[in-house]
LUMZA-432443 format. One record per residue (C-alpha): x, y, z. Coordinates in nm, 2 decimals, padded with zeros to 4 digits. Layout:
<pts>
X_Y_Z .
...
</pts>
This chain:
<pts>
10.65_08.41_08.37 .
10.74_08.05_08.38 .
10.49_07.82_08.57 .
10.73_07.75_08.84 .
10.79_08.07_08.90 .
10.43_08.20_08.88 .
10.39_07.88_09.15 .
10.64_08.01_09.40 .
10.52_08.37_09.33 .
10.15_08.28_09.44 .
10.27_08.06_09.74 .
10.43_08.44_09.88 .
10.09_08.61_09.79 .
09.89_08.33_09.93 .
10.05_08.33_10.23 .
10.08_08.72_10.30 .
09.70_08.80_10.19 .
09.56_08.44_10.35 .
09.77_08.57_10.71 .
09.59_08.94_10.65 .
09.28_08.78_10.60 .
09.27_08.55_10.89 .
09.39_08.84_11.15 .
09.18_09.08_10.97 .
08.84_08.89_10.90 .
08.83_08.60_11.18 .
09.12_08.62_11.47 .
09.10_08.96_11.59 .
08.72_08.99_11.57 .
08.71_08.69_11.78 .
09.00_08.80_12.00 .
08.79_09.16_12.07 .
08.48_08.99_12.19 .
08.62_08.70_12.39 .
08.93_08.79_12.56 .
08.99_09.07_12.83 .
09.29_09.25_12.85 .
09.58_09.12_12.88 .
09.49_08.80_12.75 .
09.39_08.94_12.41 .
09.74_09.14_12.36 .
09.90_08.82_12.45 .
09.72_08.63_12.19 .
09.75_08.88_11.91 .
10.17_08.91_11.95 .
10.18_08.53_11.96 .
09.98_08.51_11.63 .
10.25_08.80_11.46 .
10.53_08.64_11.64 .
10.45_08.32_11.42 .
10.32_08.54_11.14 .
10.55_08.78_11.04 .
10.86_08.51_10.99 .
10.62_08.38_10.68 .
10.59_08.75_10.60 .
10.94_08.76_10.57 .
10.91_08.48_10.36 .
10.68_08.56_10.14 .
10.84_08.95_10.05 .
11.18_08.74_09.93 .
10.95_08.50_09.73 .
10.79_08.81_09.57 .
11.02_09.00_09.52 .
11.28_08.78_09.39 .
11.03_08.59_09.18 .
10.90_08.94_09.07 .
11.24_09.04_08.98 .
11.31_08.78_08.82 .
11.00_08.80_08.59 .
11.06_09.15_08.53 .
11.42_09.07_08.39 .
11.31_08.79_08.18 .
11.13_09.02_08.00 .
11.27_09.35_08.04 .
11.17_09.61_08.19 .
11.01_09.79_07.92 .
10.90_09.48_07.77 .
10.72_09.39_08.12 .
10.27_09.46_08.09 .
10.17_09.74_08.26 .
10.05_09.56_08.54 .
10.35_09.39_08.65 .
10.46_09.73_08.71 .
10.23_09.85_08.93 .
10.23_09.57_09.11 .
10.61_09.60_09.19 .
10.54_09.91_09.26 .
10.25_09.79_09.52 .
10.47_09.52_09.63 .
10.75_09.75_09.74 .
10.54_10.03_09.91 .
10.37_09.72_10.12 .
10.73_09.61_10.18 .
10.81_09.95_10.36 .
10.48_09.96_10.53 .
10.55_09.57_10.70 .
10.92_09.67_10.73 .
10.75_09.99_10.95 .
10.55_09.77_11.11 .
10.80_09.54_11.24 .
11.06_09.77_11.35 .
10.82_10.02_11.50 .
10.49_09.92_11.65 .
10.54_09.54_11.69 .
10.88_09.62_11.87 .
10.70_09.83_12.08 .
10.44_09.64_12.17 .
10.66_09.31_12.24 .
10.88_09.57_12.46 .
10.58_09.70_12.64 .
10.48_09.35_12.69 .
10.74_09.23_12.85 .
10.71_09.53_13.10 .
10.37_09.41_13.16 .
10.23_09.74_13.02 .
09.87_09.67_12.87 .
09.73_09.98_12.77 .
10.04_10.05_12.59 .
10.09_09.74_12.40 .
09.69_09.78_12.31 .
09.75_10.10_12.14 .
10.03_09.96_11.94 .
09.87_09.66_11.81 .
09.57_09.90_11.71 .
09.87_10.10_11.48 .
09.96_09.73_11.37 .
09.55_09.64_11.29 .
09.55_10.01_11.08 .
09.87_09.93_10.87 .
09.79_09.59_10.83 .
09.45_09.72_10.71 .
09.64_09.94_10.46 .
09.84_09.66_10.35 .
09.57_09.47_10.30 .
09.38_09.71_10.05 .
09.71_09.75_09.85 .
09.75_09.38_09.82 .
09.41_09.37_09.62 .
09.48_09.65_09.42 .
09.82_09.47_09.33 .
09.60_09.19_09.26 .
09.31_09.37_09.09 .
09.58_09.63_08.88 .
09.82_09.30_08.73 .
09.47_09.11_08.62 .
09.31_09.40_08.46 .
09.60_09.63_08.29 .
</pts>
């Protein structure tokens, strides 16, 4: 992979893990044992309303500089690694695609109707995906270093 492309590649990872980390590790944590209900639900869609547009980002700079890669040196040509994380990086594609037309929708809907309870319980399906996500990102990570 050229370095410009392994660059721009890394920005889109950077981005997508950093984001999971920060919501994971630091702004939810926080958010749980500061903020009351509604103000927490509040906070947590503003954070994803900002977030997920860089999410959006970073799957095109993934997977087109992924593509790319992988037809630069074929396909069969490509390390095993590269091909599990494509593989990885598609499956976590469906799962933030599901997240964003399913439970975030929801939850920005229910907001607006000013229902709390129900946005809650679909920003605890978004914190379980994104959880998911999260593991499958390492193991993209840990799979393309180590095959």
């Amino acid at each position: 992979m050229n370095k410009l492309l392994l660059f721009i590649h890394l920005m889109g990872a950077i981005v997508w893990m950093g984001g999971m980390s920060l919501v994971l590790l630091a702004l939810r944590p926080a958010a749980l044992r500061v903020l009351q209900p509604p103000l927490r639900q509040q906070l947590l869609l503003q954070v994803l309303r900002g977030f997920f547009p860089l999410v959006w980002l970073s799957i095109a700079l993934l997977l087109g500089t992924g593509t790319w890669a992988m037809a630069s040196v074929g396909m069969a040509a490509a390390p095993p690694g590269w091909h599990a994380m494509q593989g990885i990086g598609l499956l976590m594609t469906v799962v933030f695609g599901y997240i964003y037309v399913g439970p975030y929708r929801r939850a920005c809907r229910a907001a607006g109707e000013a229902q709390w309870p129900a946005v809650g319980a679909e920003l605890q399906r978004i914190h379980r995906l994104v959880q998911l996500n999260f593991a499958l990102g390492w193991l993209a990570i840990a799979l393309v270093l180590l095959l």
